[in-house]
N, C-alpha and C positions, 0 to 999 in steps of 0.2 A: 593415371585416370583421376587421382584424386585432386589434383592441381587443375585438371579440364571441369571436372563436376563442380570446384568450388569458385571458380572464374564463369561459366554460366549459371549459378547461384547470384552469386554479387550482382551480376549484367543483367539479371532479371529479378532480383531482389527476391530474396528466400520467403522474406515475411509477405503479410495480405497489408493494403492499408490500414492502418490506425488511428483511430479518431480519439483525439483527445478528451483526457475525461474531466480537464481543468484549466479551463481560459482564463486569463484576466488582466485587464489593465493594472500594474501596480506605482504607484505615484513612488519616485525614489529624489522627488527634491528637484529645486532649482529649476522647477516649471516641467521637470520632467513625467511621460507615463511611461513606461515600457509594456508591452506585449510578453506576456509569460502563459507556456504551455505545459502541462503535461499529460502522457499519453502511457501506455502500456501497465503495467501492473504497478496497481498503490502501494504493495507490500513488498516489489522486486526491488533489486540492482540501483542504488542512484546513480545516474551517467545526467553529467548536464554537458549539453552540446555549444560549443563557441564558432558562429561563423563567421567568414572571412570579409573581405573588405580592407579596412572597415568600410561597412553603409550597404554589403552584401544583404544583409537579411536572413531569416530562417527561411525554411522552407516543407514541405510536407515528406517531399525524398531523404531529409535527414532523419528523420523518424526510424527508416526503413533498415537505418547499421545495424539492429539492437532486437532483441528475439524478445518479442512484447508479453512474452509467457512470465518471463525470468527481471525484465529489464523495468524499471520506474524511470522515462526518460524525460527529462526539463530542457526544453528551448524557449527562446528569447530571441528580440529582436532589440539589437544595442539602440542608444538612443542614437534619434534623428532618422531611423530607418526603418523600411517594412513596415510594420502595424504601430511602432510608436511613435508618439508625439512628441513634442511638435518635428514634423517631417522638415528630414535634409536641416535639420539646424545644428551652428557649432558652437553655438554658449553652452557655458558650463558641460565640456562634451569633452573630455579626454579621456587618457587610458584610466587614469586615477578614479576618474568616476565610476568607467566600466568594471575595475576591478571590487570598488566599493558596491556596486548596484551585483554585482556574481552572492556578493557575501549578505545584501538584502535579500536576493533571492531565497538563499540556501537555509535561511532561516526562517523566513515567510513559508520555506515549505518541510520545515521541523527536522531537516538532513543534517548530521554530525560531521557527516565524512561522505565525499561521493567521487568517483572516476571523473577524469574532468577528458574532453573528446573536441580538440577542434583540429584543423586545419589553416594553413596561409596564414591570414592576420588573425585565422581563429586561434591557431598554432603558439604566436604569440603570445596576444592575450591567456595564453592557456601556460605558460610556460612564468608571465609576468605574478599572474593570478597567485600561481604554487609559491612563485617564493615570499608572496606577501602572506601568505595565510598557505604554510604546509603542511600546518597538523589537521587542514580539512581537505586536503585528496591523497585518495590510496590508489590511485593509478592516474596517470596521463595516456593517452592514446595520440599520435600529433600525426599529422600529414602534411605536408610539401612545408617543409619549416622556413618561415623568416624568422631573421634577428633584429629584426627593426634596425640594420647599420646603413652608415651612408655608402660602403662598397654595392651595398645589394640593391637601393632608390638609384644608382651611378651606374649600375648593370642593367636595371631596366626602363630610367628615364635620361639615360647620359647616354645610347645608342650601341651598348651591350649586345641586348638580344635582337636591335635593328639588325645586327651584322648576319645574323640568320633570316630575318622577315625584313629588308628594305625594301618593299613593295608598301607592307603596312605600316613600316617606321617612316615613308614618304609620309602617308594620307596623316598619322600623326603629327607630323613636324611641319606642314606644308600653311598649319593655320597659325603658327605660328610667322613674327618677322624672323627675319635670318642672325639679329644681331641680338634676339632672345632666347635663340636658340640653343644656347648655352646652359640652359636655365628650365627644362620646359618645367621643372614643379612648379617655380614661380611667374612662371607665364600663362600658365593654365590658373595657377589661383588667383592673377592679377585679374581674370576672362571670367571666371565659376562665382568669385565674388563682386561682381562689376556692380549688381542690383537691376541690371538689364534681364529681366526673365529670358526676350528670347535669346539671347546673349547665352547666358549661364547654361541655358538646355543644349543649345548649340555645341559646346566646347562639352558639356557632360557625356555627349552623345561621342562624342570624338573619343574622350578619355577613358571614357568605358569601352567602347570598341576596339581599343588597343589592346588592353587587358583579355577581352573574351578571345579574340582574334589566337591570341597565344595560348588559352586556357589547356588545348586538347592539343594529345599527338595525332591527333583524329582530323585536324580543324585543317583546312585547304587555305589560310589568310581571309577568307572573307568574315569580314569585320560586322554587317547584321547593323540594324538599330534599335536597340534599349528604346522602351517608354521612357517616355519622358521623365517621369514622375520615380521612378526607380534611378535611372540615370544619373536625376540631378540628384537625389540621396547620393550616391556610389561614389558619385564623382567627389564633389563638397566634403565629405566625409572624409576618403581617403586621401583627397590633397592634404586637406586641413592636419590630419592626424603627422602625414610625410613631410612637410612644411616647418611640419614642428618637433620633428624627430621620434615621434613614438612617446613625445611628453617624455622622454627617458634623458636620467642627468647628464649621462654620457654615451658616446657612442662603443659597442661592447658590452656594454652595462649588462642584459643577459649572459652570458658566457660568462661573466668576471661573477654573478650572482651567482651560480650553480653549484656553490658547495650547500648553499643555503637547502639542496633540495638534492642532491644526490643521494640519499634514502630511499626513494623513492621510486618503485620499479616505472618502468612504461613500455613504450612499442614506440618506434618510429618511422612510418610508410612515405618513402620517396620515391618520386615516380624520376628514372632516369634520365630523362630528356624534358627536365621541366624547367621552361623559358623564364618562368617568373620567377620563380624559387631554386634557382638552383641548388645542385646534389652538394657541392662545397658546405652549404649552412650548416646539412643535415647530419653531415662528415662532423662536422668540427665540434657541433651540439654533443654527438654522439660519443666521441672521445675525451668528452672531460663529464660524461655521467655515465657509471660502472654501473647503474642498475638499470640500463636503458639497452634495449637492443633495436638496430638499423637493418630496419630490408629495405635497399632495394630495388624496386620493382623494374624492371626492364619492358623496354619497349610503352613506358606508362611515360606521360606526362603530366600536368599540374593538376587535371578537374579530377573533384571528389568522385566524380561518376568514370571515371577510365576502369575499361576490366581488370585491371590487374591490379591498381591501387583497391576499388570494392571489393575483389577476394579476401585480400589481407586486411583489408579493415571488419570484414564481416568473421573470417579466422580470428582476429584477434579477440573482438568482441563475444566469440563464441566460448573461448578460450578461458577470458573470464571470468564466467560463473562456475568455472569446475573451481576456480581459487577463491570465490566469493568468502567463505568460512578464515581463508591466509589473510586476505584483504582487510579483516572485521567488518566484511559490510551485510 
């Protein structure tokens, strides 16, 4: 009963909305604003939230993991996407930056030490973050894990997870030629960066539709259309970042980092049948960090919002504040 009660909890969100009590644009260099939020209690919990993409965006359903009694929660929108500026741009727009702009934040909002909470390419970013700066998080929380390695952009742009959706890896591959088909990162960024707007929206509209299409175990292949204006973020972004490997030196380079941060307790929620991220990462993550435990989740696939990944992310978070005083937070 308790596993039923706390899976319709998640699926309808325990908490009420919460309106944030701290907007603002913050200038972090190099032409950039970002969008920074916080909501739920001034004197609670710091959890800063990482979401996915890149070029995903926040959103107001993140808010919703964290029990706004107990929880001080900070989101953002990386640059080039969501509410910051300048929109879908990739100058001066790497991991490096993102990591430097987590640590603008955290100080612009007077935080020593905070829970760090992403997902997917939040996941990452959230796993890069720690081991550049570990003496400022006292937990990780990560869901559906990537490693930013070329085996996992080769599972899901080299026709990997086609071999489960070739209906939807057709409409993906089909805009392509046959003889770049080899390649579609770099044929979609030859398309996303051509400086044709309806061009770029076109192929944004495709490459995002690919991704949502596999988001859920929930999801029937129908692929949908993205706004424009969201789209080309998504798309621009995350080519850009994949193109270029995660800006990381080598490929591995997390995993081969993870003594740097094996201190470090966490939770890691994998949904089993998830098309983007596979359970592999999440395995492999798991096995070479002793202070990390792995559920998971069955019958769940990649979206933050599946029943069974929300139970455990809203479990975990609950879980939490009984250790707040272990944590020093």
């Amino acid at each position: 009963m308790d596993k039923i009660a706390d899976q319709k909890r998640a699926a309808h969100f325990l908490y009420p909305p919460i309106d944030p009590f701290d907007q603002r644009m913050l200038d972090v260099g190099d032409g950039h604003r970002i969008y920074v939020e916080q909501c739920g209690n001034p004197d609670g919990m710091p959890v800063v939230v990482l979401h996915g993409g890149p070029g995903g965006g926040c959103s107001p359903s993140m808010r919703r993991y964290f029990d706004p009694s107990v929880y001080r929660i900070i989101l953002f929108d990386q640059r080039g996407c969501g509410r910051s500026r300048p929109h879908a741009s990739v100058e001066a727009n790497t991991t490096w930056h993102l990591v430097a702009d987590i640590e603008r934040i955290r100080e612009a909002c007077g935080i020593d030490r905070w829970v760090v909470f992403g997902g997917s390419w939040g996941a990452t970013l959230s796993l890069i973050y720690a081991q550049s700066h570990p003496a400022r998080v006292a937990y990780l929380v990560l869901r559906g894990v990537f490693l930013m390695t070329q085996s996992e952009l080769k599972w899901f742009y080299g026709g990997g997870a086609g071999h489960f959706f070739p209906d939807v890896w057709h409409r993906f591959a089909k805009l392509v030629p046959e003889d770049e088909q080899h390649d579609m990162i770099g044929a979609y960024n030859r398309r996303l960066f051509s400086g044709d707007m309806m061009l770029e929206t076109r192929y944004a509209r495709a490459w995002s539709a690919w991704e949502n299409a596999l988001a859920s175990i929930e999801n029937d292949g129908a692929t949908g259309e993205s706004p424009a204006d969201y789209a080309r973020a998504f798309a621009r972004l995350e080519n850009h970042y994949f193109i270029n490997g995660g800006f990381l030196e080598k490929d591995g380079q997390i995993l081969e980092n993870m003594p740097a941060i094996s201190h470090i307790p966490a939770m890691i929620v994998q949904g089993r049948y998830d098309m983007i991220c596979p359970p592999a990462s999440a395995w492999s993550l798991a096995q070479v960090w002793p202070n990390a435990t792995l559920r998971i989740v069955n019958k769940a696939g990649h979206a933050l919002s599946e029943t069974g990944i929300s139970a455990e992310l809203v479990r975990t978070t609950d879980a939490l504040v009984d250790m707040r005083r272990a944590l020093g937070l």
